[in-house]
Structure formats: C-alpha cells, structure tokens
C-alpha positions in Angstrom: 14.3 -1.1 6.0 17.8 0.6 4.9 20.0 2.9 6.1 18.5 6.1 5.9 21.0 8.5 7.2 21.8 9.8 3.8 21.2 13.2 2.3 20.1 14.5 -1.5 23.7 14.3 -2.3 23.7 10.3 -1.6 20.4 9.6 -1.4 18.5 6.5 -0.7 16.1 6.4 -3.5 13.0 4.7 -2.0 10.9 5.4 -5.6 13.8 2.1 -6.8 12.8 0.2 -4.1 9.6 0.3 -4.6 10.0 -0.5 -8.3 12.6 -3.5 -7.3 9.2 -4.8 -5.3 6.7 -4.5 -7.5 8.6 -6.1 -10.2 10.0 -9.0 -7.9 5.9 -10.0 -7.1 5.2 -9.7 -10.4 8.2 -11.9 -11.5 7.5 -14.3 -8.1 3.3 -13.9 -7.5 1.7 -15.1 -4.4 -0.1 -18.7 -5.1 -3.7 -16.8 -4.1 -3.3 -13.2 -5.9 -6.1 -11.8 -8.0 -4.3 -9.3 -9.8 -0.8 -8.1 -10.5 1.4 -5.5 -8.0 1.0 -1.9 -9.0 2.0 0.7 -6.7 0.9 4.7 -7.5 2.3 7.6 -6.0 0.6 10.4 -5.2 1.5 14.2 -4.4 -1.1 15.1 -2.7 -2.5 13.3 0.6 -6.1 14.0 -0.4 -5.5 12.2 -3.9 -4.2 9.0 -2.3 -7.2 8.9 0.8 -9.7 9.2 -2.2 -8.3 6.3 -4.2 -7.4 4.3 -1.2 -11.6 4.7 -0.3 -12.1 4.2 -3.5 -10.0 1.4 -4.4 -9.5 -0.7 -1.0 -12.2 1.0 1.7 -15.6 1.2 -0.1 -15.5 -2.5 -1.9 -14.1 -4.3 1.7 -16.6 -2.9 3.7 -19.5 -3.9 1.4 -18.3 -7.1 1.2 -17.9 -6.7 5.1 -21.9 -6.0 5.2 -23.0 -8.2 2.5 -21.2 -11.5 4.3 -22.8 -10.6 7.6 -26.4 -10.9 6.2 -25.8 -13.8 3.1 -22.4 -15.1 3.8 -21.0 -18.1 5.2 -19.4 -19.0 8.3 -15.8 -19.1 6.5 -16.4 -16.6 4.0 -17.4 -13.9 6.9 -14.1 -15.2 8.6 -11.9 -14.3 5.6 -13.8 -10.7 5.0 -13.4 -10.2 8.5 -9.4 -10.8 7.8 -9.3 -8.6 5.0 -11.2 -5.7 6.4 -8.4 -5.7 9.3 -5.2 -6.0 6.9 -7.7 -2.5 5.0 -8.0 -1.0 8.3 -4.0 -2.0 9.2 -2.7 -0.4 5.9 -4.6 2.8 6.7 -3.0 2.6 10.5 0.6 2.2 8.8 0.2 4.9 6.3 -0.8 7.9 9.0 2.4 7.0 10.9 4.5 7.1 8.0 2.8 10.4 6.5 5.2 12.7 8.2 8.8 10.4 6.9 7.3 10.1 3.1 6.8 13.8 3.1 9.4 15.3 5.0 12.3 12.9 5.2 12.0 10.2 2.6 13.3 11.0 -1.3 11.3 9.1 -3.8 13.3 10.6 -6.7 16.2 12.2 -7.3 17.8 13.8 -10.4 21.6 12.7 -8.4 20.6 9.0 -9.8 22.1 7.7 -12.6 
C-alpha cells in the first residue's frame, strides 16, 4: 500500500496502479497462469457480485463438487486450494467495500 492521506487535489490515483499491475503480469506472467491479467471496474456493487459469481464462484464450486465424486486425491487437493483463495478474495473485497467507495479515487480529471 501507499500513502493515502492525500485529497482530490493531490490524489493517489489507485485506477494507475492498478493499470501499472496488470501490465507488469502481463509483461512478467506467473510460470502456471491460464490466461492473461485483466482487471474490470465496476460502479455498481451488484454488477461486480454477479460477475464475480459468474466468473470465479459458479465454475470453482462445480469443479469443487465434480472432484469430490470423480476426482483424484491431488486434484481434490488443488480445487480444495482454489475454492479457499475464491472464498478469500470475496472475504477481502467486503472489508474493502466501504475504502473503494467512500475514500479511495480511482480516477481523477487532476491527472495529467
């Protein structure tokens, strides 16, 4: 994290940081990654929690269900592993709702 003690006036732009990220994974990708970084915004909290269920919720837990009943011994480990980090993210999110909407600036017309 930075220094976030700054106001509109001298903002700390977290919408650059994010870009500096997703572009430094892209440019430096894990060893094991299936597809490239993205990252989406969205306005409006019920927009993100139905593409998070869409997108991360929905296609862990079948994969949860499916390994219990025809997976193996190491395959249920690592869906087990990946349903937590799904579960973590979500965890991580709620406690940061209030910041990204009330504190955080994302964007700001003050950048040049």
């Amino acid at each position: 994290m930075t220094h976030c003690g700054t106001s509109s006036t001298n903002p700390v732009n977290w919408k650059n940081y994010f870009d500096g990220l997703v572009s430094y994974q892209n440019f430096f990708p894990y060893d094991q990654r299936i597809a490239k970084a993205s990252l989406t915004f969205h306005a409006l909290d019920q927009s993100y929690k139905l593409a998070y269920r869409l997108k991360s919720v929905i296609p862990t837990y079948t994969l949860y269900y499916v390994s219990r009943i025809f997976g193996t011994k190491n395959f249920k480990a690592k869906i087990s592993e990946l349903k937590g980090a799904v579960d973590q993210c979500f965890a991580i999110k709620e406690e940061l709702t209030y910041y990204a909407n009330n504190e955080w600036i994302f964007d700001c017309s003050n950048n040049a």
